[in-house]
gemmi code that builds the backbone of each chain (N, CA, C; Angstrom):
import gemmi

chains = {
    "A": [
        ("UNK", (-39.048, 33.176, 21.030), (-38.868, 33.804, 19.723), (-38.213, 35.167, 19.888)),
        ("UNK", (-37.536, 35.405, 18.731), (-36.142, 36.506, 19.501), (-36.689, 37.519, 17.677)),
        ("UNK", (-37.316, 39.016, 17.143), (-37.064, 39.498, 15.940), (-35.734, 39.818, 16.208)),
        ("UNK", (-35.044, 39.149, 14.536), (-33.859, 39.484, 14.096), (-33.640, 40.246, 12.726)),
        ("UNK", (-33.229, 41.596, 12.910), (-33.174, 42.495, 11.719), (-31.954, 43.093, 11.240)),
        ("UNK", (-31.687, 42.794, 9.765), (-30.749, 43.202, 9.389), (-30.756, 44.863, 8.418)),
        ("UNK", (-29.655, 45.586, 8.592), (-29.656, 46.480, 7.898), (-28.437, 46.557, 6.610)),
        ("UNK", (-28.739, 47.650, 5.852), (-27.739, 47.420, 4.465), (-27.088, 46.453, 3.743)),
        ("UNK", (-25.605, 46.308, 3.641), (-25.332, 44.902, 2.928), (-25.949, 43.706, 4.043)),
        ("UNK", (-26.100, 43.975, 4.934), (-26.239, 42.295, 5.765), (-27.759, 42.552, 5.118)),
        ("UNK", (-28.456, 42.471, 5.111), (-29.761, 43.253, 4.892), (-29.559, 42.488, 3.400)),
        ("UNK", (-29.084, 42.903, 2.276), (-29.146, 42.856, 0.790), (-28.869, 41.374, 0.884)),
        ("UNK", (-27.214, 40.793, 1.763), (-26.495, 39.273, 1.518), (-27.917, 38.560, 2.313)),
        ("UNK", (-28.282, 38.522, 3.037), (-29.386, 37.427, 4.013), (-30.561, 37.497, 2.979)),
        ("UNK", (-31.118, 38.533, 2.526), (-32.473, 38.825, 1.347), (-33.615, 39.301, 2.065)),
        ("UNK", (-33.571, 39.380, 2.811), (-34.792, 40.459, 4.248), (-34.926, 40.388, 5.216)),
        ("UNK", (-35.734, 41.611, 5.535), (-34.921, 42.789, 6.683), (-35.043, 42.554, 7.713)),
        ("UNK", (-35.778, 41.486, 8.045), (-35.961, 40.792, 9.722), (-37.204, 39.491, 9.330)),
        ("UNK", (-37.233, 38.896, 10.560), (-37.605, 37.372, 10.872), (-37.176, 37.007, 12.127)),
        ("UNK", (-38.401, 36.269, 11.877), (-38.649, 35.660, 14.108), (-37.639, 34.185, 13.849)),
        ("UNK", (-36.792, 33.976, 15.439), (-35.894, 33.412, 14.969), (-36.398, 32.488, 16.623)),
        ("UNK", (-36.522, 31.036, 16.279), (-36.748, 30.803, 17.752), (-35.331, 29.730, 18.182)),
        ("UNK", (-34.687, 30.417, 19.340), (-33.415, 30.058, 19.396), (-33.351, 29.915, 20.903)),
        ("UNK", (-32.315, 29.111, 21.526), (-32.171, 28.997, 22.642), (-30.432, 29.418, 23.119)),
        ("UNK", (-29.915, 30.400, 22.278), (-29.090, 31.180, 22.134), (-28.533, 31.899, 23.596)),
        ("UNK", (-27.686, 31.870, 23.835), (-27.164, 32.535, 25.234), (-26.655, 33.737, 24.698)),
        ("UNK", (-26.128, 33.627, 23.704), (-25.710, 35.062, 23.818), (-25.379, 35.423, 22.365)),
        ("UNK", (-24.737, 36.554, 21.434), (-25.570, 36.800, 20.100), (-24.372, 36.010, 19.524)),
        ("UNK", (-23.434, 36.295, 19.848), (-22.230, 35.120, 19.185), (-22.830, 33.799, 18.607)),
        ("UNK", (-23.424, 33.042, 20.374), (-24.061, 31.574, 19.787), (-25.333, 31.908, 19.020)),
        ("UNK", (-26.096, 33.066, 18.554), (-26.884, 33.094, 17.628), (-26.526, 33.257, 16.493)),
        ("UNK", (-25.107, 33.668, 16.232), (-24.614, 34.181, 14.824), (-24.493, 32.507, 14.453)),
        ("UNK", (-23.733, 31.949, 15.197), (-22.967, 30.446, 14.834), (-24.948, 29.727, 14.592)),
        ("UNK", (-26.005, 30.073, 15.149), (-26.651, 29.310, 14.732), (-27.286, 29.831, 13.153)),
        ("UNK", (-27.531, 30.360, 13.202), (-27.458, 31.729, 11.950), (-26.688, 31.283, 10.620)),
        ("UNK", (-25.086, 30.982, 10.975), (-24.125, 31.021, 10.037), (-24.602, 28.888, 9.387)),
        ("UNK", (-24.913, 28.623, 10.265), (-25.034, 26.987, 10.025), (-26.698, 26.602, 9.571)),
        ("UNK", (-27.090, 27.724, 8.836), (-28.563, 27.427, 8.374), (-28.396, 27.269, 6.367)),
        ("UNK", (-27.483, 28.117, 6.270), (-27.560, 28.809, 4.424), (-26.289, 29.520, 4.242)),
        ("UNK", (-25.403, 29.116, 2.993), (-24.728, 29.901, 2.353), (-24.840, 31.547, 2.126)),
        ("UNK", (-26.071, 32.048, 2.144), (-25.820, 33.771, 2.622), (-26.008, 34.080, 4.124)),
        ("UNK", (-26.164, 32.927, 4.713), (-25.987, 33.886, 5.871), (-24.827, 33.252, 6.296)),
        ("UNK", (-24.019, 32.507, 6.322), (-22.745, 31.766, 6.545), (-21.795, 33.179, 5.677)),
        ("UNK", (-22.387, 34.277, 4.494), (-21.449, 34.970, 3.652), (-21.793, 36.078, 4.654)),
        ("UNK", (-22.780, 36.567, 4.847), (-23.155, 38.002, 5.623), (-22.531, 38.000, 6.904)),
        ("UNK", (-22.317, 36.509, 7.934), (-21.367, 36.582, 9.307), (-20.260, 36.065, 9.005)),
        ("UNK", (-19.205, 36.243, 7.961), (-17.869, 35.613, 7.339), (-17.151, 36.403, 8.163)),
        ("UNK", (-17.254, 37.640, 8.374), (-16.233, 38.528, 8.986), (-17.077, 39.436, 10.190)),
        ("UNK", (-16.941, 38.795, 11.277), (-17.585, 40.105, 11.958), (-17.029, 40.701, 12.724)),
        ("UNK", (-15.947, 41.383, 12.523), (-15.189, 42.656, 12.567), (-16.043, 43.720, 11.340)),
        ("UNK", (-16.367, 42.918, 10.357), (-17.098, 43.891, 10.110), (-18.801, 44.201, 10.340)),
        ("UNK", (-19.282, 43.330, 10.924), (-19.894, 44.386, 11.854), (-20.295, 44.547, 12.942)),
        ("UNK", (-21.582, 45.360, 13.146), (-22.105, 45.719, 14.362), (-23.054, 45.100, 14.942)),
        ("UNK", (-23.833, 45.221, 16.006), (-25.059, 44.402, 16.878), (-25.406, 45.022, 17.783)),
        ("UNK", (-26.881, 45.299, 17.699), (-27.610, 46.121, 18.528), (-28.607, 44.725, 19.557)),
        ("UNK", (-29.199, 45.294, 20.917), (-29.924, 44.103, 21.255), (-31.004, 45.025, 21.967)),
        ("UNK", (-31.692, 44.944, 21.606), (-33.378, 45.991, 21.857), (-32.518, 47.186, 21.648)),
        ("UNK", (-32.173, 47.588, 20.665), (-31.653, 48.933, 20.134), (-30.887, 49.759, 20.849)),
        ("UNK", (-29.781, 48.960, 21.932), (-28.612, 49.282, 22.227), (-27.539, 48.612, 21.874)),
        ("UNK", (-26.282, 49.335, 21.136), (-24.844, 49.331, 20.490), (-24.729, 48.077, 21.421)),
        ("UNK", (-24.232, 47.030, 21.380), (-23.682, 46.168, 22.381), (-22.454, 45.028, 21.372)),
        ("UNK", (-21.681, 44.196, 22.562), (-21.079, 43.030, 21.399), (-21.476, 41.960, 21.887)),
        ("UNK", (-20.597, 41.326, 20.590), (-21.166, 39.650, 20.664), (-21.270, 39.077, 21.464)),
        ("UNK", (-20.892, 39.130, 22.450), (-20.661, 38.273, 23.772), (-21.690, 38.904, 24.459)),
        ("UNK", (-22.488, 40.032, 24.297), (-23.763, 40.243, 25.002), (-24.630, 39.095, 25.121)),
        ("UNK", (-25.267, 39.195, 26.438), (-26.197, 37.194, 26.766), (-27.699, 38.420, 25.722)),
        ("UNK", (-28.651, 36.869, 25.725), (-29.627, 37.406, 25.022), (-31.183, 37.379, 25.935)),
        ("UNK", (-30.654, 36.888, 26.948), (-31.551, 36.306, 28.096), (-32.306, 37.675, 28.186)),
        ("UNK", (-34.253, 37.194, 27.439), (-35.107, 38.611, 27.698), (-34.975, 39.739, 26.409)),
        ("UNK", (-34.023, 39.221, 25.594), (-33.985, 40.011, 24.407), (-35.083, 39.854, 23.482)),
        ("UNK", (-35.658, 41.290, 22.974), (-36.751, 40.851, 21.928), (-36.150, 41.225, 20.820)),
        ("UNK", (-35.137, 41.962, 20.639), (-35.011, 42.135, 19.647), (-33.490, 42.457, 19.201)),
        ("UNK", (-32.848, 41.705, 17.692), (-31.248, 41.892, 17.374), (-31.338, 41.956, 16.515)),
        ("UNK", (-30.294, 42.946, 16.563), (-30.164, 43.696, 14.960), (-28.741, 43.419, 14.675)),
        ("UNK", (-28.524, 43.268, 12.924), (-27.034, 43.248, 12.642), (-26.464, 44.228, 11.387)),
        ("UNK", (-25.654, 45.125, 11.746), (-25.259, 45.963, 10.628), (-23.923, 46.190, 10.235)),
        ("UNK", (-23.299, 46.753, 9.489), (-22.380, 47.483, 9.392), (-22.180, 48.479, 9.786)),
        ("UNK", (-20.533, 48.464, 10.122), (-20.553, 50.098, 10.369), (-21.127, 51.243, 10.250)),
        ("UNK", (-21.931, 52.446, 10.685), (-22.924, 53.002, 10.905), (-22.247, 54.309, 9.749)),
        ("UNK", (-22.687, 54.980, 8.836), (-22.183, 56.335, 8.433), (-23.213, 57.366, 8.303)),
        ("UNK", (-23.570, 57.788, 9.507), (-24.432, 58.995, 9.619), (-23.687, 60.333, 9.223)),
        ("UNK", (-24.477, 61.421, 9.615), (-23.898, 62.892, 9.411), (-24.304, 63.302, 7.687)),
    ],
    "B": [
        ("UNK", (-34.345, 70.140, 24.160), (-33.796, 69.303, 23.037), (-35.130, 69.082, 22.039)),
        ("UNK", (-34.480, 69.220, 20.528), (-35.895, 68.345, 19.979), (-35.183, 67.586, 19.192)),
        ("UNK", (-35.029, 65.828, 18.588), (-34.575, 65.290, 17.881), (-35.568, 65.129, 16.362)),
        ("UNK", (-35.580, 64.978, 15.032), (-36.312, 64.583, 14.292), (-35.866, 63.991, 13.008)),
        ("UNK", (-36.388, 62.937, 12.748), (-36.095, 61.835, 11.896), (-36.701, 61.716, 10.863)),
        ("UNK", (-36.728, 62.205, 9.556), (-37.472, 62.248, 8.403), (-37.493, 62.322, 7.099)),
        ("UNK", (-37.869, 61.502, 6.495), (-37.634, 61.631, 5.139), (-37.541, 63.034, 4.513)),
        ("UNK", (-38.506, 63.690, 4.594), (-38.858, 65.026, 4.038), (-37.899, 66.120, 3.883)),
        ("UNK", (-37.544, 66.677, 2.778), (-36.551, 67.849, 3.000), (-37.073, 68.855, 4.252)),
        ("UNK", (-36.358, 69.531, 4.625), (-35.843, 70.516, 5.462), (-35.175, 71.994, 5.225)),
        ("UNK", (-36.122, 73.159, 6.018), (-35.551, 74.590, 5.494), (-34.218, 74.873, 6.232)),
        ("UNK", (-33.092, 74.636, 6.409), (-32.379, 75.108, 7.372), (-32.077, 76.368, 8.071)),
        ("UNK", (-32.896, 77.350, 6.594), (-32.338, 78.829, 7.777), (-34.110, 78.775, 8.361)),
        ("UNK", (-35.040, 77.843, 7.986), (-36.124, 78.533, 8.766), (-35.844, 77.758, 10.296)),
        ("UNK", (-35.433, 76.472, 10.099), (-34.898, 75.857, 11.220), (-34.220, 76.521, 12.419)),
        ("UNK", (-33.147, 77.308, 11.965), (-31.800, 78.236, 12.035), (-32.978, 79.126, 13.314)),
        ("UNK", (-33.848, 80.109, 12.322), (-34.673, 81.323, 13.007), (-35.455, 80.787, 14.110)),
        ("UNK", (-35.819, 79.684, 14.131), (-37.188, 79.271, 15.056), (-36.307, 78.307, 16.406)),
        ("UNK", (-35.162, 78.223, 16.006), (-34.317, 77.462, 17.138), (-33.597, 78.274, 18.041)),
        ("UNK", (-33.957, 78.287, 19.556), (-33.729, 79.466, 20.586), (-34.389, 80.217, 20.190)),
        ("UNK", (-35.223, 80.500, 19.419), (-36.311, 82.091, 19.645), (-36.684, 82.221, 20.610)),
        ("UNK", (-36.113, 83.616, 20.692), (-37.005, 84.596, 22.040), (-36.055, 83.797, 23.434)),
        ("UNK", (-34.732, 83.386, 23.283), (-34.074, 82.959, 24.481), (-33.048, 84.073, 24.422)),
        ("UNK", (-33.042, 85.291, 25.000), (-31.890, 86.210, 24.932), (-31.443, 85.939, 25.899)),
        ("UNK", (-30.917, 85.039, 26.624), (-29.538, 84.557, 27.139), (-29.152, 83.764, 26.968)),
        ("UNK", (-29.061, 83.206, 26.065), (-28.578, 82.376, 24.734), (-27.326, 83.773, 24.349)),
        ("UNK", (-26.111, 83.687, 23.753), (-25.730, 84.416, 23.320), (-24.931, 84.035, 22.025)),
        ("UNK", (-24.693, 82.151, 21.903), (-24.108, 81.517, 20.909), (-24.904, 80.616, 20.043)),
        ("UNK", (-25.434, 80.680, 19.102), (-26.020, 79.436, 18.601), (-24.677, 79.177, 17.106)),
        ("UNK", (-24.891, 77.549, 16.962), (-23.676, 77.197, 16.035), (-24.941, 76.268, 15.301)),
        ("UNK", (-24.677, 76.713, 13.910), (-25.275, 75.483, 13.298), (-24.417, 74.471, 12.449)),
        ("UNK", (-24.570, 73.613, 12.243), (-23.965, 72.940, 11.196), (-25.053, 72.183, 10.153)),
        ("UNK", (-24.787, 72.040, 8.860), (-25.731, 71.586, 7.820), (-24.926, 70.565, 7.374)),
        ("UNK", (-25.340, 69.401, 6.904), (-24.577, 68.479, 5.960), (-25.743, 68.376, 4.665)),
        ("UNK", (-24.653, 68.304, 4.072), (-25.175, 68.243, 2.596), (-24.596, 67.194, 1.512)),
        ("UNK", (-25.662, 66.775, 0.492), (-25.089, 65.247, -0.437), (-23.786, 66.121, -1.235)),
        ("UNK", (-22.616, 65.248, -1.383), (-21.556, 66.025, -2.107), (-21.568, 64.924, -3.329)),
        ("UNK", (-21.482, 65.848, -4.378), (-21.290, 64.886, -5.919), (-19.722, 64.890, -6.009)),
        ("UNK", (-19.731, 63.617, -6.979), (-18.182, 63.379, -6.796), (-17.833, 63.961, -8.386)),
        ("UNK", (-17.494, 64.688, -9.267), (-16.916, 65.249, -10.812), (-16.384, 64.130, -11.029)),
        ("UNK", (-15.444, 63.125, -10.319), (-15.152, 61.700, -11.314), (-15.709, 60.797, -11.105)),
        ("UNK", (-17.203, 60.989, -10.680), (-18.081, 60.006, -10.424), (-19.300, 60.182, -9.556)),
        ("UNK", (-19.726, 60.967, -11.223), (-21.304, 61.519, -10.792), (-22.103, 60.890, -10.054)),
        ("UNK", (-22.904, 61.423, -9.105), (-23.617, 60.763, -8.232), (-25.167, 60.887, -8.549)),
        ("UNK", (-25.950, 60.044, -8.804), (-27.158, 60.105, -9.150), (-28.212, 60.216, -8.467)),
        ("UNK", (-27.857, 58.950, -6.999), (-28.558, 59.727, -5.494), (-28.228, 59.158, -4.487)),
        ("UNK", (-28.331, 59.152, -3.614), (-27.772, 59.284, -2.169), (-28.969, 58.205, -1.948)),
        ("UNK", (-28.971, 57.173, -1.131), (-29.939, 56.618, -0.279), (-29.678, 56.393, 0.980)),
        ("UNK", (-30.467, 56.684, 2.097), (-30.124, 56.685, 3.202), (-31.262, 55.703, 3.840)),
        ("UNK", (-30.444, 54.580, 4.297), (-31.450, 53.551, 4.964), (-31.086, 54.043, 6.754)),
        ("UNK", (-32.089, 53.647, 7.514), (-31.924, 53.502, 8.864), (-32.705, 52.854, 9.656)),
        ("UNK", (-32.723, 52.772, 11.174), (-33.309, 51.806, 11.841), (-34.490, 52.666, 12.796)),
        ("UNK", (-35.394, 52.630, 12.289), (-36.473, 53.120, 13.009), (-36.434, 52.860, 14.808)),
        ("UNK", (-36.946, 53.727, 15.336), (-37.132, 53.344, 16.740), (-35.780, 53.478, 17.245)),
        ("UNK", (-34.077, 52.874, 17.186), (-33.066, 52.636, 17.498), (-32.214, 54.183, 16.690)),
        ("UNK", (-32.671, 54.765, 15.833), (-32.359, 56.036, 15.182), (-32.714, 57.101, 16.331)),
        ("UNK", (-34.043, 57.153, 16.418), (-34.428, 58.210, 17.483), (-33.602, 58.363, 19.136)),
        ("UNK", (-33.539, 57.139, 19.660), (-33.276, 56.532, 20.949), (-31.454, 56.667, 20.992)),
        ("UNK", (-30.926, 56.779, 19.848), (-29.468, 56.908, 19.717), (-29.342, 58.783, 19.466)),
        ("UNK", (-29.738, 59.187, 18.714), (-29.541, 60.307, 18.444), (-30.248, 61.111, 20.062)),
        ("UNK", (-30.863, 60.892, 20.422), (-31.832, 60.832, 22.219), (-30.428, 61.335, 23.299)),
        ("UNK", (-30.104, 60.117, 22.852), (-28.963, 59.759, 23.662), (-27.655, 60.253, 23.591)),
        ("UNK", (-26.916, 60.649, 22.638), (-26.146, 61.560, 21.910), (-26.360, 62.964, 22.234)),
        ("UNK", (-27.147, 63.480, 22.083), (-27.811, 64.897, 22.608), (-27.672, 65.122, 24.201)),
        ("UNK", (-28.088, 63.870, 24.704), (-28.425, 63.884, 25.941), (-26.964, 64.278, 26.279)),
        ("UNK", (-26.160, 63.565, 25.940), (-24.657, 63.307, 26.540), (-24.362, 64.522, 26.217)),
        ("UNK", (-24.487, 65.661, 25.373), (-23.678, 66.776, 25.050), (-24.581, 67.833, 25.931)),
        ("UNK", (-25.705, 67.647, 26.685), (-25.863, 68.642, 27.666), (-25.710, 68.396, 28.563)),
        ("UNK", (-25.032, 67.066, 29.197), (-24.273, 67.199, 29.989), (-23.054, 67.480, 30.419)),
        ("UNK", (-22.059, 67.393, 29.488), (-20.824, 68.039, 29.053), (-20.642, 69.351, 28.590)),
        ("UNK", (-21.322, 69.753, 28.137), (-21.408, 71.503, 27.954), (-22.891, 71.786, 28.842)),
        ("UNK", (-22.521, 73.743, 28.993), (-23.721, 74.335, 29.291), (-24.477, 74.365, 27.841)),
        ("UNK", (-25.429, 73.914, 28.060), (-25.878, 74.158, 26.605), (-27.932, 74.161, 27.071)),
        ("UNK", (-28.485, 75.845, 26.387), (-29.359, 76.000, 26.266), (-31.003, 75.485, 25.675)),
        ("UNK", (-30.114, 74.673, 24.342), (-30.902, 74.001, 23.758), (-29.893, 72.809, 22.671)),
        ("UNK", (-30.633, 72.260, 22.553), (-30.301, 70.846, 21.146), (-31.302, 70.658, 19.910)),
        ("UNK", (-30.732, 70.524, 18.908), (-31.877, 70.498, 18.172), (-30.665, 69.509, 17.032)),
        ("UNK", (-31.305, 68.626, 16.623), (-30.839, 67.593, 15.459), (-32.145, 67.052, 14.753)),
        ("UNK", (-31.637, 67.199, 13.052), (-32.658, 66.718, 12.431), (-31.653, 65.724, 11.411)),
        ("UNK", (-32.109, 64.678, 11.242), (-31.162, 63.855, 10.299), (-32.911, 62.724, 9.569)),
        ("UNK", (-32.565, 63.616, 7.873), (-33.199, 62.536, 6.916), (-32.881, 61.562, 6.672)),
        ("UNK", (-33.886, 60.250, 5.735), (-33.337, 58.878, 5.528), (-34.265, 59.163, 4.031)),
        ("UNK", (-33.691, 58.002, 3.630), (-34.594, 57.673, 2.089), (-33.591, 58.235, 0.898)),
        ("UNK", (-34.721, 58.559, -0.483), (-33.259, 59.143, -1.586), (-33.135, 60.693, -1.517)),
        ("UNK", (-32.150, 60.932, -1.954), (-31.403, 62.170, -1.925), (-30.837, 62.365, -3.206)),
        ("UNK", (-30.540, 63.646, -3.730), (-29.950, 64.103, -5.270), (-28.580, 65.068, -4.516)),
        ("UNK", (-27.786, 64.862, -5.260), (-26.810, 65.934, -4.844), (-27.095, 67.553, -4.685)),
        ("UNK", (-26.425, 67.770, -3.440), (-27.065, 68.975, -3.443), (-27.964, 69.296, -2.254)),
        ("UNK", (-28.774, 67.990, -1.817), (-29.402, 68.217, -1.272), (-29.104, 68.243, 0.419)),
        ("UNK", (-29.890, 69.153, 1.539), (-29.886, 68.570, 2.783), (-29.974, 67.561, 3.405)),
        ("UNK", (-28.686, 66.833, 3.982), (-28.862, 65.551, 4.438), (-29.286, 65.503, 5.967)),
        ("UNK", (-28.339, 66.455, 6.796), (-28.810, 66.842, 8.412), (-28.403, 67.809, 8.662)),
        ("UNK", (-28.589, 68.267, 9.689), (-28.620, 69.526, 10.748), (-28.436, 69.162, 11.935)),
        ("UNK", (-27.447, 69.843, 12.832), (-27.691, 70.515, 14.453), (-27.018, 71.927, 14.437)),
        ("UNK", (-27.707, 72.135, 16.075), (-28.000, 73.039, 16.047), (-27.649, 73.206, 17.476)),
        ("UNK", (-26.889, 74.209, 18.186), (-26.617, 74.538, 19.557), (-26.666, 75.580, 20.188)),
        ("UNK", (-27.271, 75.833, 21.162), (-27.590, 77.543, 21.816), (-27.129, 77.178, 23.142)),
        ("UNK", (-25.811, 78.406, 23.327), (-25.279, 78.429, 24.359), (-24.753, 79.400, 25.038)),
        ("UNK", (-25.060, 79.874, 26.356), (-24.027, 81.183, 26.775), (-23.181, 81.915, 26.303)),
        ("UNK", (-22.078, 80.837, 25.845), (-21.086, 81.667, 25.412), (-20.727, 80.353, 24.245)),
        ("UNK", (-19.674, 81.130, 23.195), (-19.634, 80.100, 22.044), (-18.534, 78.789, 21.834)),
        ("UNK", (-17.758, 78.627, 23.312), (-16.937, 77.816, 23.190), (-17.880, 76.317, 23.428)),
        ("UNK", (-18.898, 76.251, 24.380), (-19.806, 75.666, 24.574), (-20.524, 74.945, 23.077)),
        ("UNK", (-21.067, 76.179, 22.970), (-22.097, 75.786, 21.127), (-20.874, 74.935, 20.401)),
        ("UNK", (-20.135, 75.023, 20.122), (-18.779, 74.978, 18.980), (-18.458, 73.579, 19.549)),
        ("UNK", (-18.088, 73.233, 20.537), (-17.502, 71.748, 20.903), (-18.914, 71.024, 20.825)),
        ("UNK", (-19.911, 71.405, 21.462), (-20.912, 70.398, 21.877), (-21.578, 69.851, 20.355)),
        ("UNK", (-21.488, 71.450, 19.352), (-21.843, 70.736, 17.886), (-20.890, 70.001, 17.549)),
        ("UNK", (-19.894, 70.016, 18.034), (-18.578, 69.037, 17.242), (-18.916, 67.902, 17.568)),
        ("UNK", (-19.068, 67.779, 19.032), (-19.098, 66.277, 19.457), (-20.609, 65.455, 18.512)),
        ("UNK", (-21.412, 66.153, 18.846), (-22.947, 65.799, 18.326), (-22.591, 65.228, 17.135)),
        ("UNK", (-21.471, 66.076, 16.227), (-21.512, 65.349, 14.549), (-20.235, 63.783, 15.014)),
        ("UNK", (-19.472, 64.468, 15.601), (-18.436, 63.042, 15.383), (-19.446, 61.861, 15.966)),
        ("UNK", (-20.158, 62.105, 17.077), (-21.093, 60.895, 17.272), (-22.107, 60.232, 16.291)),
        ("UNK", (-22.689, 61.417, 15.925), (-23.614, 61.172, 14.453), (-23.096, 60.225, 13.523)),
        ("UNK", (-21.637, 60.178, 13.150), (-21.308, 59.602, 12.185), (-20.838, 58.129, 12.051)),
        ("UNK", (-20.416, 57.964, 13.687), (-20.423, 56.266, 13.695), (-21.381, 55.713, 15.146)),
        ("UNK", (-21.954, 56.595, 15.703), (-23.114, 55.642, 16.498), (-24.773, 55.940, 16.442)),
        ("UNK", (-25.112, 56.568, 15.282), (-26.213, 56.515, 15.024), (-26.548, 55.769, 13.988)),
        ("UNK", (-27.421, 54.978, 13.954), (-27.624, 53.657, 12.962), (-28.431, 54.364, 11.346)),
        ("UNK", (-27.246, 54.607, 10.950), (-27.513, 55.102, 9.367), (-26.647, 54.483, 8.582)),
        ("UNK", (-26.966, 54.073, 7.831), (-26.312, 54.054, 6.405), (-26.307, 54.100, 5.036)),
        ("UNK", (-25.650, 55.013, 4.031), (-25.296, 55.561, 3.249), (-24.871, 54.511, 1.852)),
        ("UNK", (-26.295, 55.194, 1.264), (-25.707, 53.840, -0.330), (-25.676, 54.793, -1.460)),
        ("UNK", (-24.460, 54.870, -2.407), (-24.184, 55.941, -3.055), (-24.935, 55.052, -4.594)),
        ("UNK", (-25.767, 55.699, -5.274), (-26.022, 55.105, -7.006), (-25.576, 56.231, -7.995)),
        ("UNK", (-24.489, 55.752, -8.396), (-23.832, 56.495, -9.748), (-24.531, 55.975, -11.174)),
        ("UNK", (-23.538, 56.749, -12.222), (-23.505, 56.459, -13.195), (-22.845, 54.570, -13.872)),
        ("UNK", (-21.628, 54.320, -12.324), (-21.415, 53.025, -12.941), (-21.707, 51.994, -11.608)),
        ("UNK", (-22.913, 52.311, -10.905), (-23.212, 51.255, -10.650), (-23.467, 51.854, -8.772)),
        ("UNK", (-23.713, 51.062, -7.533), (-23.753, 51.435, -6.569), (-23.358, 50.925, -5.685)),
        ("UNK", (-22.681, 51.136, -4.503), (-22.203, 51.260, -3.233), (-22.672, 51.255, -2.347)),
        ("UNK", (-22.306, 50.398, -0.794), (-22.177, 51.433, 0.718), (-21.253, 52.612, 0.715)),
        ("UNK", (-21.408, 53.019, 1.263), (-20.120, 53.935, 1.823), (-19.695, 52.750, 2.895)),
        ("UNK", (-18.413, 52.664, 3.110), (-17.513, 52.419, 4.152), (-17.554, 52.889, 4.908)),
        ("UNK", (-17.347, 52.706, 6.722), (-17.055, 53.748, 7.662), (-15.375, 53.742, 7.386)),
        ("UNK", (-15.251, 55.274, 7.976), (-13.850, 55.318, 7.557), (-13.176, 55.272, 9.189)),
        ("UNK", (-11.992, 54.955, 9.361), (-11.304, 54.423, 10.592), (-11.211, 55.465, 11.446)),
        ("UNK", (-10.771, 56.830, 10.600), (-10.661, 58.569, 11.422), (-11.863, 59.007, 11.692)),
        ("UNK", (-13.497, 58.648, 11.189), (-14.370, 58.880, 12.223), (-14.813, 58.293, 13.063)),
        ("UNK", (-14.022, 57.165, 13.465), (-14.303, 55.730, 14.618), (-13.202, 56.649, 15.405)),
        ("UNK", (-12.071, 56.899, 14.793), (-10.927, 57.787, 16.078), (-11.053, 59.077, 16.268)),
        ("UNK", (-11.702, 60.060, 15.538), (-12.810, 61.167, 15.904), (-13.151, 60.915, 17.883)),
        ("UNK", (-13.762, 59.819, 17.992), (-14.402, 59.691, 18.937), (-13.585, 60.017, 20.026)),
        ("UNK", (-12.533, 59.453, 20.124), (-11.438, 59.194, 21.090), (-10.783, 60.518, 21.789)),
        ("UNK", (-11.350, 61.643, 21.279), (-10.637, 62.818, 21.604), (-11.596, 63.275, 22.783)),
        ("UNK", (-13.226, 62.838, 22.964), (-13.663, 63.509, 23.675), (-13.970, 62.277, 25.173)),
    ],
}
model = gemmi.Model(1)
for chain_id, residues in chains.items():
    chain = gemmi.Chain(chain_id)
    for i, (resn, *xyz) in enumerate(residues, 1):
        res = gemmi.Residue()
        res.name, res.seqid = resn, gemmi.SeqId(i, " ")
        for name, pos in zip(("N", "CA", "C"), xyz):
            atom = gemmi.Atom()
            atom.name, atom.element = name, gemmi.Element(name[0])
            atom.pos, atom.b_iso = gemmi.Position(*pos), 0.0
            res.add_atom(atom)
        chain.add_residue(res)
    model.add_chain(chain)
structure = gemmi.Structure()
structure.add_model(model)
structure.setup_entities()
């Protein structure tokens, strides 16, 4: 079991903010594709992911990061702090 | 360094006084404040600032970290709120004490250009006709690239 949490619009399009996801996922790409093939909002929230981001135990990383030992993925948009 | 993450408003000049006290060889401190800006063609009603607990602290950690190693720098101090906001109000702060002020001046620079696209915040504007993300914009993703 892998928590998967979304923030802002991905967050609003999916409908809440995290959920245990039990996946045999190699890496977050093949979790998005399992992700995108469950429901029409989450197939709308990973339509483009250029737009966004992915954290994996709360380091910046990309899709092609493996997930092997991950407890935890996050998916956001572009970040606008300051 | 002290990092802090909080809903709660914030005094900035008491911040300002109590940051480097009593370090007289310190000879530069730089602050910078950000603040909610209202838009006149599109009043802003409030600012909401969502973020990622735990991954907020550990990024901004880390950010800091990196700018005392690149400058001499005496102290760090960053405070960045989440939750609603009214225009007007304090959104964040840093803060840099350094020998001399070329030090303070870049290392706060870098601290904000990082702040703005690798610390996990984001910015939902509620107006009068309705509400928004903010967008990241492409020149603070190329901000980065200079340092």
């Amino acid at each position: 079991m892998i928590d998967v949490l979304y923030f802002a619009w991905v967050r609003e399009r999916i409908g809440i903010p995290r959920e245990q996801v039990s996946t045999d996922a190699a890496t977050v790409a093949e979790l998005v594709e399992e992700l995108r093939a469950r429901e029409d909002r989450y197939a709308m929230a990973f339509s483009d992911l250029s737009a966004l981001r992915v954290a994996v135990d709360q380091d910046l990383t990309d899709f092609d990061a493996p997930l092997k030992g991950a407890r935890e993925v996050a998916f956001f948009p572009p970040m606008t702090g300051g | 360094m002290r990092i802090v993450v909080q809903q709660q408003p914030f005094d900035p000049g008491a911040q300002m006084n109590a940051f480097a006290a009593g370090r007289d060889d310190l000879g530069a401190i730089v602050t910078f404040t950000g603040v909610v800006r209202d838009d006149p063609a599109n009043p802003l009603r409030q600012m909401m600032i969502e973020h990622y607990p735990g991954m907020t602290e550990r990024a901004l950690e880390k950010i800091a970290t990196e700018a005392q190693t690149r400058w001499s720098l005496g102290d760090v101090l960053v405070i960045h709120r989440f939750g609603p906001m009214r225009p007007g109000e304090q959104i964040m702060m840093v803060a840099t004490a350094a020998r001399h002020r070329k030090d303070a001046f870049e290392a706060a620079e870098y601290l904000m250009d990082y702040l703005k696209s690798r610390a996990p915040f984001w910015k939902k504007e509620q107006g009068a006709d309705g509400e928004g993300w903010v967008a990241a914009k492409d020149e603070d993703e190329d901000a980065l690239t200079r340092w």
